[in-house]
PDB file of N, H, CA, C and O in Angstrom:
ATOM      1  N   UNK A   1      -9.809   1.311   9.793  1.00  0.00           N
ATOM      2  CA  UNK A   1      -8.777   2.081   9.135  1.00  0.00           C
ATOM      3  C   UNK A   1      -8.626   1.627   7.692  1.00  0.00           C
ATOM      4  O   UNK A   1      -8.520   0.436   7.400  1.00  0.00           O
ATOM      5  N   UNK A   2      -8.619   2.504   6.893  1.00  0.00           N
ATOM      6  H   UNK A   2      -8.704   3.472   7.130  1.00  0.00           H
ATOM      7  CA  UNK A   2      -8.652   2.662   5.416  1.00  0.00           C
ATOM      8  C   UNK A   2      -7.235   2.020   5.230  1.00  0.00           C
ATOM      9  O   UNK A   2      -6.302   2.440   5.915  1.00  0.00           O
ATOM     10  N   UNK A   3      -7.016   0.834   4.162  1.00  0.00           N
ATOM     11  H   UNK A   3      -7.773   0.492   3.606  1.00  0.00           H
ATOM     12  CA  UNK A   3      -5.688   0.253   3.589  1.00  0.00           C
ATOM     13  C   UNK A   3      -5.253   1.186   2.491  1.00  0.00           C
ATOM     14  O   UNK A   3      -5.553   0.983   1.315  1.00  0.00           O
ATOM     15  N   UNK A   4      -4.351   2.485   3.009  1.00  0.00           N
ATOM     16  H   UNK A   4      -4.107   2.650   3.965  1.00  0.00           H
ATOM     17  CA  UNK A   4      -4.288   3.420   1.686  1.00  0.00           C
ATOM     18  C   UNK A   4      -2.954   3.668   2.242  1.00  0.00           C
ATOM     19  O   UNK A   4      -2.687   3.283   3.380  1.00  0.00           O
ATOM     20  N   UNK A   5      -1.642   4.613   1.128  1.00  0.00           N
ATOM     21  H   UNK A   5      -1.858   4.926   0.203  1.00  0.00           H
ATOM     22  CA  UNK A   5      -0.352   4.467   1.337  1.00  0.00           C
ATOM     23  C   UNK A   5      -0.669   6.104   1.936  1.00  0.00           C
ATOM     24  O   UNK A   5      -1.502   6.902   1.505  1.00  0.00           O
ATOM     25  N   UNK A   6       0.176   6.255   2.921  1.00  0.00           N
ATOM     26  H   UNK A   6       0.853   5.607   3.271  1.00  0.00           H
ATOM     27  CA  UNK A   6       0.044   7.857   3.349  1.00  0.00           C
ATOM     28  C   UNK A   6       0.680   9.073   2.633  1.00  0.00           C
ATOM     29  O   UNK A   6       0.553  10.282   2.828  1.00  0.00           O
ATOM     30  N   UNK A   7       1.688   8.082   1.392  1.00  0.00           N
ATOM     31  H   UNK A   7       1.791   7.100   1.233  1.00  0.00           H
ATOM     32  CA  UNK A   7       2.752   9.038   0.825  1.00  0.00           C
ATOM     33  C   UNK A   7       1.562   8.880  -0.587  1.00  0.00           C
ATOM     34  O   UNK A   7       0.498   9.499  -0.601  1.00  0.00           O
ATOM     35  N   UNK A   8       1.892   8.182  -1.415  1.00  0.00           N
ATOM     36  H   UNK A   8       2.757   7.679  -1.403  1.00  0.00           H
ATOM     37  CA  UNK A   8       1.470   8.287  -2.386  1.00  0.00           C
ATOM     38  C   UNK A   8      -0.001   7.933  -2.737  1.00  0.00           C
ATOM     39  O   UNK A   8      -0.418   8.140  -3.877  1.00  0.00           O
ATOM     40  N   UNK A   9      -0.814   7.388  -1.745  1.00  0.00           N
ATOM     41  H   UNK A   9      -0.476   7.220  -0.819  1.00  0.00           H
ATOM     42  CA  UNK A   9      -2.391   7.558  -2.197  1.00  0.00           C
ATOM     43  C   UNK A   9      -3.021   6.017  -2.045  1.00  0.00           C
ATOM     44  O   UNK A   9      -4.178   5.877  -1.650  1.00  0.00           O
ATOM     45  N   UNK A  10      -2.248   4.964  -2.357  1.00  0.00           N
ATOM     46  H   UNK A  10      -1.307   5.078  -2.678  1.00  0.00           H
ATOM     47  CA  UNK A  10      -2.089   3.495  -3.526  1.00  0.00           C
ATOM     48  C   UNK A  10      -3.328   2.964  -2.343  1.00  0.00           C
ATOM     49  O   UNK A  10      -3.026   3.365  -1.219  1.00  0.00           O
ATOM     50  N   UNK A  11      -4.443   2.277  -2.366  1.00  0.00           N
ATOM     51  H   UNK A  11      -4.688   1.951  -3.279  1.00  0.00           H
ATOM     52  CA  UNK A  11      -5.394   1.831  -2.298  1.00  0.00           C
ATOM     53  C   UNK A  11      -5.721   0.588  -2.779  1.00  0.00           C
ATOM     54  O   UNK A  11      -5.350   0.075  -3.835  1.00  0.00           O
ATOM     55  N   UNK A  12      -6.494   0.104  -1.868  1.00  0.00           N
ATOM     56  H   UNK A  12      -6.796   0.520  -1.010  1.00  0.00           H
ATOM     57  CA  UNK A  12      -7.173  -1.259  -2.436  1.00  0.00           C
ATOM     58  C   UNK A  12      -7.588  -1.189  -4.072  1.00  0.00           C
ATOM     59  O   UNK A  12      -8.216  -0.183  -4.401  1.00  0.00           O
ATOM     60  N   UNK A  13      -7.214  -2.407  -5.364  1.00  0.00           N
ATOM     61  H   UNK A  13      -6.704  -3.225  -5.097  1.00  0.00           H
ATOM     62  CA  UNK A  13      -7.882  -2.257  -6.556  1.00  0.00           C
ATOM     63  C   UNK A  13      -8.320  -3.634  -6.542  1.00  0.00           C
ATOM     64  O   UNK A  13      -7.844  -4.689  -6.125  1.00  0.00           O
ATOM     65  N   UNK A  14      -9.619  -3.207  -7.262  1.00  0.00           N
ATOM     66  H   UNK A  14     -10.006  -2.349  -7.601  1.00  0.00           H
ATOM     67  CA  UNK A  14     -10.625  -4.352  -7.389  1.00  0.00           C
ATOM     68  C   UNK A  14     -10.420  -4.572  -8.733  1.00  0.00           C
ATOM     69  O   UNK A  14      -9.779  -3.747  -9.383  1.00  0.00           O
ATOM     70  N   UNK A  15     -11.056  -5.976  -9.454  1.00  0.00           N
ATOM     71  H   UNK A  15     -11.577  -6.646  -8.926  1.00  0.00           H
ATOM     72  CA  UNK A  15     -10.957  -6.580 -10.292  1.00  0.00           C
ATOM     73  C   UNK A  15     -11.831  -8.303 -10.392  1.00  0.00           C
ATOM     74  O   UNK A  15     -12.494  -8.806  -9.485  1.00  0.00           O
ATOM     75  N   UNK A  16     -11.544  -8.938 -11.830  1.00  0.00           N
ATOM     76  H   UNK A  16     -11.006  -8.529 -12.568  1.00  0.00           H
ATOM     77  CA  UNK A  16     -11.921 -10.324 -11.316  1.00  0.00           C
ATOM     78  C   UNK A  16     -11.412 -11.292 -11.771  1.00  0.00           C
ATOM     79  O   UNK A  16     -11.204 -11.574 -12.951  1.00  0.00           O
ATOM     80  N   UNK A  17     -11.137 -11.971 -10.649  1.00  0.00           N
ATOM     81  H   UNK A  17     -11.307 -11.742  -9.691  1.00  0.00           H
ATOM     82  CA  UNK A  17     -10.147 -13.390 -11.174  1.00  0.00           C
ATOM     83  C   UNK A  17     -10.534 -14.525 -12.248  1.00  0.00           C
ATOM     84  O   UNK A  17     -11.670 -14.843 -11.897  1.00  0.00           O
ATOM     85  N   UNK A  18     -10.296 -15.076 -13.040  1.00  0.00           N
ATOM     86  H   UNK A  18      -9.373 -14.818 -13.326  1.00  0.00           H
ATOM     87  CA  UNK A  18     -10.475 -15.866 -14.147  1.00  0.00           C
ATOM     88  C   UNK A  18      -9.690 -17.264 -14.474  1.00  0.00           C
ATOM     89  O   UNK A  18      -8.530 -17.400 -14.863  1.00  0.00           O
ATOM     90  N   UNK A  19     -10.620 -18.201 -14.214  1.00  0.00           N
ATOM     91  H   UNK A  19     -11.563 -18.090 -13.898  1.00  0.00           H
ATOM     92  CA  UNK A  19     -10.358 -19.344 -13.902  1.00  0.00           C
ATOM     93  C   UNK A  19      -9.910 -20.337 -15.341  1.00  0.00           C
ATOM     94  O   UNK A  19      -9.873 -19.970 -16.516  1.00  0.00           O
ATOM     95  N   UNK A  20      -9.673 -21.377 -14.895  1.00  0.00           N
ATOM     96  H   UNK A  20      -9.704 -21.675 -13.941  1.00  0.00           H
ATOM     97  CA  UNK A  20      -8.917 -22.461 -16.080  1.00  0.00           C
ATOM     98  C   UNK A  20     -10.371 -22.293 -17.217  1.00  0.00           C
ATOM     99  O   UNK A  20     -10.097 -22.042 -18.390  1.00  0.00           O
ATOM    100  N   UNK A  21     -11.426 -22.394 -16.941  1.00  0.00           N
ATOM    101  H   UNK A  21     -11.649 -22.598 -15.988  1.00  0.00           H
ATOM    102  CA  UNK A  21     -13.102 -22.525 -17.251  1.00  0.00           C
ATOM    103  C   UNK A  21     -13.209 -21.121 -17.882  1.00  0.00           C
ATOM    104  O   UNK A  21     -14.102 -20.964 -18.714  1.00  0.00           O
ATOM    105  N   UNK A  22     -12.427 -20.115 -17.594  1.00  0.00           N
ATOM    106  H   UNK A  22     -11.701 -20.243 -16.918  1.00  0.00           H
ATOM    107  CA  UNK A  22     -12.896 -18.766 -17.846  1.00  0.00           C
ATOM    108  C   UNK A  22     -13.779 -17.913 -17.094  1.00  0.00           C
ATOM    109  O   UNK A  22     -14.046 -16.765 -17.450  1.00  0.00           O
ATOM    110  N   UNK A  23     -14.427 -18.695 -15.621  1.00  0.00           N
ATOM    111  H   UNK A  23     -14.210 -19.628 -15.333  1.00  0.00           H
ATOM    112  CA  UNK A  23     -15.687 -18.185 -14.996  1.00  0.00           C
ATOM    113  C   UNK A  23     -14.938 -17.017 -14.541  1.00  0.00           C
ATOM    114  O   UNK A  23     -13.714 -16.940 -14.433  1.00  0.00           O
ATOM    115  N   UNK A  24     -16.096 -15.815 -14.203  1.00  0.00           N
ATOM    116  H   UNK A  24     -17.090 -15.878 -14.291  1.00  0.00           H
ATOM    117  CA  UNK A  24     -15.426 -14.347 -13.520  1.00  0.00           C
ATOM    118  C   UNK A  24     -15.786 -14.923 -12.214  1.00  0.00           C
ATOM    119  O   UNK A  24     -16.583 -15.840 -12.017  1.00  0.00           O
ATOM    120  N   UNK A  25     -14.950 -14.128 -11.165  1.00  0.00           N
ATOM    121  H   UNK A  25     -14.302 -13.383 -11.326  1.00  0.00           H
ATOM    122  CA  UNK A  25     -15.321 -13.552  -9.390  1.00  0.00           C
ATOM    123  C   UNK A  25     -14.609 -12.452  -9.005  1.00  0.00           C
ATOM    124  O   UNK A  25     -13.505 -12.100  -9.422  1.00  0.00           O
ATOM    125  N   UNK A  26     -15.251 -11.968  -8.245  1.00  0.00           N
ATOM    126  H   UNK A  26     -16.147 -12.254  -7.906  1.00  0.00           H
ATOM    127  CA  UNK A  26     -14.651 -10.803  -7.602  1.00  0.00           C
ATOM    128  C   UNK A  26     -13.281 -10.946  -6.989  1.00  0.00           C
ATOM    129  O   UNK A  26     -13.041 -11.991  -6.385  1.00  0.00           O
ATOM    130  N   UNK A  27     -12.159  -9.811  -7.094  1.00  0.00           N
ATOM    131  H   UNK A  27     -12.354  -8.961  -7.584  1.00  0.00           H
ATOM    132  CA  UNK A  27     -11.144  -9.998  -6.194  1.00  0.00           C
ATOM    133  C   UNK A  27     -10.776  -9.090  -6.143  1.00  0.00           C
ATOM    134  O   UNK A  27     -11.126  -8.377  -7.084  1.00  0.00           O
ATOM    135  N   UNK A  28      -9.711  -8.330  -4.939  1.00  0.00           N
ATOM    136  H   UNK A  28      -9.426  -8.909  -4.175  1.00  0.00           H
ATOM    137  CA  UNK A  28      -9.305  -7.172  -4.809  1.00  0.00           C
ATOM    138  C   UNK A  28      -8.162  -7.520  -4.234  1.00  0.00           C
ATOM    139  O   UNK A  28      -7.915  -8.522  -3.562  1.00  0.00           O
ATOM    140  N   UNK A  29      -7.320  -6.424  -4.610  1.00  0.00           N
ATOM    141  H   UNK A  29      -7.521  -5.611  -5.156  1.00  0.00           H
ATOM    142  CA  UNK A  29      -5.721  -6.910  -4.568  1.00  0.00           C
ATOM    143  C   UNK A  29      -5.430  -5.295  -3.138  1.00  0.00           C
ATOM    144  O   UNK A  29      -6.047  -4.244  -2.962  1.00  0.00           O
ATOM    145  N   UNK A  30      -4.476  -5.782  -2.595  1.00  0.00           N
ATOM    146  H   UNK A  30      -3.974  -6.635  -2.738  1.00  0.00           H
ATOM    147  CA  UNK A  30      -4.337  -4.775  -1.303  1.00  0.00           C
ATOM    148  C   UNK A  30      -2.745  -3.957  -1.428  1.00  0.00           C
ATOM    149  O   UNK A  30      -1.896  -4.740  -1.853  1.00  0.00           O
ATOM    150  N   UNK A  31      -2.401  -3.066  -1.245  1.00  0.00           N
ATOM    151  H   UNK A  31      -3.091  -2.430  -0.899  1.00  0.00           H
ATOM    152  CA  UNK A  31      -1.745  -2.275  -1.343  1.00  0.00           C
ATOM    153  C   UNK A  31      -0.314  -3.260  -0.232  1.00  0.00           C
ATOM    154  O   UNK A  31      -0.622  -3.950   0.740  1.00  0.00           O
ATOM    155  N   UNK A  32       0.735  -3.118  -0.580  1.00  0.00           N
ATOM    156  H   UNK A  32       0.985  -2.557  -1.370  1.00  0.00           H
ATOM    157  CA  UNK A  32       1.522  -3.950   0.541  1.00  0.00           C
ATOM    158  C   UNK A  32       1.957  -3.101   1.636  1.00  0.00           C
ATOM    159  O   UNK A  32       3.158  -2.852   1.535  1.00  0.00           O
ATOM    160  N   UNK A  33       1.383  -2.551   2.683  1.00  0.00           N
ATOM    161  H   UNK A  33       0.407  -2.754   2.765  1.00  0.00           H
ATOM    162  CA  UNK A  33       1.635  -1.423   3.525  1.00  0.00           C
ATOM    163  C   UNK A  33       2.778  -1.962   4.926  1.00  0.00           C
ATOM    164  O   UNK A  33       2.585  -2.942   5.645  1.00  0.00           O
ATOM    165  N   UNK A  34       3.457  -1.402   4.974  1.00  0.00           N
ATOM    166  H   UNK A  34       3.614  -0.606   4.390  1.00  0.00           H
ATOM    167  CA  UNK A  34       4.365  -1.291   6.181  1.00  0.00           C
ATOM    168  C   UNK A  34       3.919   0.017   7.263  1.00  0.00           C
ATOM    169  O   UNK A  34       3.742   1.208   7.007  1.00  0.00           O
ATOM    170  N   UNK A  35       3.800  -0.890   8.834  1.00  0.00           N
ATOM    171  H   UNK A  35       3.943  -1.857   9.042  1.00  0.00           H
ATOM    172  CA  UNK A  35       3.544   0.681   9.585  1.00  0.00           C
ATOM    173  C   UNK A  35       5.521   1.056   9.909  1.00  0.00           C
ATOM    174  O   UNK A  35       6.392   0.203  10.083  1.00  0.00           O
ATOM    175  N   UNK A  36       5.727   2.839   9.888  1.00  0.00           N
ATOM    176  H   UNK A  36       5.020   3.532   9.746  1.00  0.00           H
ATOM    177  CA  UNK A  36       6.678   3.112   9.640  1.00  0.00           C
ATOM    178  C   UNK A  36       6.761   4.316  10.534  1.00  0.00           C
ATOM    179  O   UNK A  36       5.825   5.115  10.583  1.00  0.00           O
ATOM    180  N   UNK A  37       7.728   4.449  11.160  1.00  0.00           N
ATOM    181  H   UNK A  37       8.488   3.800  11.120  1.00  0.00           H
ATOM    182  CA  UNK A  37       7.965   5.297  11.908  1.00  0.00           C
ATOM    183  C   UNK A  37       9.070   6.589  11.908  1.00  0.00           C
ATOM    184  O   UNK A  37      10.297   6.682  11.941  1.00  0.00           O
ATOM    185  N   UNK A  38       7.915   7.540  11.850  1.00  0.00           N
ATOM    186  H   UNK A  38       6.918   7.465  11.822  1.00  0.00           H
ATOM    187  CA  UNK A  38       8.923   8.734  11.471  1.00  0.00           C
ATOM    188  C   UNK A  38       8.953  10.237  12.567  1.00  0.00           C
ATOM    189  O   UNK A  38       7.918  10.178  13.231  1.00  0.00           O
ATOM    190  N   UNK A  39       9.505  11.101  12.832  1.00  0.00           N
ATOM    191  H   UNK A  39      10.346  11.148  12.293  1.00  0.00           H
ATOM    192  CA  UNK A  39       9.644  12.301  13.024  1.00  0.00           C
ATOM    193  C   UNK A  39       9.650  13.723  12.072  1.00  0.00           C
ATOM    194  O   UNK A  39      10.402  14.367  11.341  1.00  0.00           O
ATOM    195  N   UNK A  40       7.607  13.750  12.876  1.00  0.00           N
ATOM    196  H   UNK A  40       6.996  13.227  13.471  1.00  0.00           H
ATOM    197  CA  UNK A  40       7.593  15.235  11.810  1.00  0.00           C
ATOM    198  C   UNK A  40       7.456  16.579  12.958  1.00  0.00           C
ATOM    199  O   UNK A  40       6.788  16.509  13.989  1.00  0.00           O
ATOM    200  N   UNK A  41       7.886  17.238  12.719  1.00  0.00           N
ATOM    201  H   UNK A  41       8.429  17.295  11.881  1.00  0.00           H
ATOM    202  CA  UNK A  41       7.902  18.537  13.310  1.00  0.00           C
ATOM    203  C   UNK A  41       8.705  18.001  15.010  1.00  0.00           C
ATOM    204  O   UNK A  41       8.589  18.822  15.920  1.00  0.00           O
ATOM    205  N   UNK A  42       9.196  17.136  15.212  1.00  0.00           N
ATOM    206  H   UNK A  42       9.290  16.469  14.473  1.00  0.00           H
ATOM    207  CA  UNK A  42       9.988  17.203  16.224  1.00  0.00           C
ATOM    208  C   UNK A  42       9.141  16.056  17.380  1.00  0.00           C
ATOM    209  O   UNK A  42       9.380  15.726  18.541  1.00  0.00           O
ATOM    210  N   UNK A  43       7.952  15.641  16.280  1.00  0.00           N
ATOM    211  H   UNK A  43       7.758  15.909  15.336  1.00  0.00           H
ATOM    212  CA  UNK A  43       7.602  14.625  17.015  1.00  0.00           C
ATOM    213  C   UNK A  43       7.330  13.329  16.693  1.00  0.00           C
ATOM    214  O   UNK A  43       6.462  13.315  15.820  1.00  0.00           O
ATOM    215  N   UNK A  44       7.804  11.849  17.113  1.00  0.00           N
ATOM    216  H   UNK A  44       8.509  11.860  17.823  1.00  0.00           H
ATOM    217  CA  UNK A  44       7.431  10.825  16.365  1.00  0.00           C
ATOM    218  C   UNK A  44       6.204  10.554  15.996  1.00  0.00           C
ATOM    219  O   UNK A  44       5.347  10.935  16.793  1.00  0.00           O
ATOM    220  N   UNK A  45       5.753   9.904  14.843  1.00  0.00           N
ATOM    221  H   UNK A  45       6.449   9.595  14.195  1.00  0.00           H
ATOM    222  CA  UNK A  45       4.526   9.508  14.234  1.00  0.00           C
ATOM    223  C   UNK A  45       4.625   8.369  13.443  1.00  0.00           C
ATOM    224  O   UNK A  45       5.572   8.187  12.677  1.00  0.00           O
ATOM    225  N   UNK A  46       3.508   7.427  13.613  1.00  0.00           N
ATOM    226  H   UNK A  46       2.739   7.574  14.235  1.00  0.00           H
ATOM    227  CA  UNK A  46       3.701   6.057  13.104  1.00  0.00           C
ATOM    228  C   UNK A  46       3.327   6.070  11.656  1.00  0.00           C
ATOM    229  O   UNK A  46       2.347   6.788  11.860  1.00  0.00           O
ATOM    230  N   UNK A  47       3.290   5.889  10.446  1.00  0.00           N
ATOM    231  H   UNK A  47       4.086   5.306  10.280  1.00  0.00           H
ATOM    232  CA  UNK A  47       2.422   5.689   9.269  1.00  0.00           C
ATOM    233  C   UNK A  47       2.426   4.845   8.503  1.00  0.00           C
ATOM    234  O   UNK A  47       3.491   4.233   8.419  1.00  0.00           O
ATOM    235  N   UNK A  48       1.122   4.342   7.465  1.00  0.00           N
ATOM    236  H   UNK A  48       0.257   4.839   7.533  1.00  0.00           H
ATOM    237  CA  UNK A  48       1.313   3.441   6.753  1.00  0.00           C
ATOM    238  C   UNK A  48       2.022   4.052   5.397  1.00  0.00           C
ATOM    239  O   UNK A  48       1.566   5.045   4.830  1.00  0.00           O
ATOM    240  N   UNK A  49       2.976   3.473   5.026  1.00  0.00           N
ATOM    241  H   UNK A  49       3.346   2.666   5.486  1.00  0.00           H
ATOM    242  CA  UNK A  49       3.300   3.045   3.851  1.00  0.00           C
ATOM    243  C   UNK A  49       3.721   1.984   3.165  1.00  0.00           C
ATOM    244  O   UNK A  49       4.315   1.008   3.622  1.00  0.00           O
ATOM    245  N   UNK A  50       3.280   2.263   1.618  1.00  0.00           N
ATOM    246  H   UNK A  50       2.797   3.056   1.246  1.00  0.00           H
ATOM    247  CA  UNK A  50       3.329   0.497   0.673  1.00  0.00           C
ATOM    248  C   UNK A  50       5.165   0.402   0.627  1.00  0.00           C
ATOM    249  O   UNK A  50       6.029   1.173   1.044  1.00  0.00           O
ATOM    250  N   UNK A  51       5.214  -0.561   0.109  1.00  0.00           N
ATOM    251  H   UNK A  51       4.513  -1.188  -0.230  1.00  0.00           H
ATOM    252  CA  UNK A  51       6.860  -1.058   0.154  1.00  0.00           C
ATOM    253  C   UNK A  51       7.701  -0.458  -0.860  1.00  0.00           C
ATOM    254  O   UNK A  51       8.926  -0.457  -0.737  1.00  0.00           O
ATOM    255  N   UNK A  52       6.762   0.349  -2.436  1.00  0.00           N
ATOM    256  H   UNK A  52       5.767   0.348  -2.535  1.00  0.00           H
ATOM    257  CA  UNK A  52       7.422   0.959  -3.224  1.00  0.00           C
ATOM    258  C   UNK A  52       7.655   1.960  -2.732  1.00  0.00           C
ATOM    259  O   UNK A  52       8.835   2.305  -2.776  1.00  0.00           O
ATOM    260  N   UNK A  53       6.710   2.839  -2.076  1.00  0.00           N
ATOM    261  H   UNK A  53       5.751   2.559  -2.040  1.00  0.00           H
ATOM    262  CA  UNK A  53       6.899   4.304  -1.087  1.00  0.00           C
ATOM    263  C   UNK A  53       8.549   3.531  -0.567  1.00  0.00           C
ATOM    264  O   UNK A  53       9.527   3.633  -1.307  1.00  0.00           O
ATOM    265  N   UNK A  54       8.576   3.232  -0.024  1.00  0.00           N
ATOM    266  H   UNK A  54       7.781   3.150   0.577  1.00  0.00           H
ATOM    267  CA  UNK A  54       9.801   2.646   0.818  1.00  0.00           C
ATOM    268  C   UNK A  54      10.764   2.878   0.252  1.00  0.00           C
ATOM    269  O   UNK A  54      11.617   3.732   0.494  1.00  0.00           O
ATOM    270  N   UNK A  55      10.673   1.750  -0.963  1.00  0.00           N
ATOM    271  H   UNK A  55       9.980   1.056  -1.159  1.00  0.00           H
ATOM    272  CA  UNK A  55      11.737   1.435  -1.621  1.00  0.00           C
ATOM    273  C   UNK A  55      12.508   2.412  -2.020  1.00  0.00           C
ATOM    274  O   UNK A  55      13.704   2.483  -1.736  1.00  0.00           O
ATOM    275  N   UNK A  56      11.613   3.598  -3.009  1.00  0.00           N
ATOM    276  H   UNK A  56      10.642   3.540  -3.239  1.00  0.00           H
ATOM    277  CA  UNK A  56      12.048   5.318  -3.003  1.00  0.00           C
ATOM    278  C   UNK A  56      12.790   5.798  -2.491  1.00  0.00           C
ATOM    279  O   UNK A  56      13.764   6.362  -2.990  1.00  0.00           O
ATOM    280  N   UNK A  57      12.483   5.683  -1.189  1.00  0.00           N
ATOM    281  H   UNK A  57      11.692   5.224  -0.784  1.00  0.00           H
ATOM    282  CA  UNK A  57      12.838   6.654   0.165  1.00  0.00           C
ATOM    283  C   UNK A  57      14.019   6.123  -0.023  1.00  0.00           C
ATOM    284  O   UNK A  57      14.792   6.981  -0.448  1.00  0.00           O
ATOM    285  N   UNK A  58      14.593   4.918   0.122  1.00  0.00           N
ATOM    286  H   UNK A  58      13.965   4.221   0.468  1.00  0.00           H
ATOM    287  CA  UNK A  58      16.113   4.219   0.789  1.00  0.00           C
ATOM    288  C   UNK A  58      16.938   4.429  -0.608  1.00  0.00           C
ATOM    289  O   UNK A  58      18.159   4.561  -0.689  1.00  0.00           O
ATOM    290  N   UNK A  59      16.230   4.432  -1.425  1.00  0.00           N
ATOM    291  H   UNK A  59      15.238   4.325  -1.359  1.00  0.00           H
ATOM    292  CA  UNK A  59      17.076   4.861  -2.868  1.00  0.00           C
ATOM    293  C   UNK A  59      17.987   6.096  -2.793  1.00  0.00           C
ATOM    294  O   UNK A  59      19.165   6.283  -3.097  1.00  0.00           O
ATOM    295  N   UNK A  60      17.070   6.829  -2.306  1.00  0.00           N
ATOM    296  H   UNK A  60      16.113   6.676  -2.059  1.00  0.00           H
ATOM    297  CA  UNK A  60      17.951   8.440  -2.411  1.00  0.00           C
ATOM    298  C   UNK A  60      18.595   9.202  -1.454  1.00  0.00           C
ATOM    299  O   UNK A  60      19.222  10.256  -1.554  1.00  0.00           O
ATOM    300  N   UNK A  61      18.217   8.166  -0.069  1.00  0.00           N
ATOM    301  H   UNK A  61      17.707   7.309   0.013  1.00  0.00           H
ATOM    302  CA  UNK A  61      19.024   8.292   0.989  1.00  0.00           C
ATOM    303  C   UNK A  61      20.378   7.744   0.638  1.00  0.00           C
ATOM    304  O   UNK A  61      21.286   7.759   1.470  1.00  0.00           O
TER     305      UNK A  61
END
């Protein structure tokens, strides 16, 4: 299963970490996903979303 937000898209981003020395390496930073449980059309469904998706949601509730 793909680490991607179900609301807004947000995905693994790659990049590279840089040391005291300056040397490059690979690193990839992960989306912070919560599984979340909702009711669509009258039936429950589990989904991932990141914690800003979240955060949104409880804002405007």
């Amino acid at each position: 299963m793909a680490q991607v937000c179900e609301i807004c898209g947000k995905g693994k981003m790659f990049g590279k970490k840089v040391s005291h020395s300056h040397r490059h390496s690979a690193k990839s930073w992960a989306p912070n996903l919560r599984r979340v449980r909702i009711v669509e059309d009258g039936t429950p469904k589990r989904i991932k979303v990141c914690a800003s998706c979240l955060k949104k949601v409880n804002q405007d509730a």
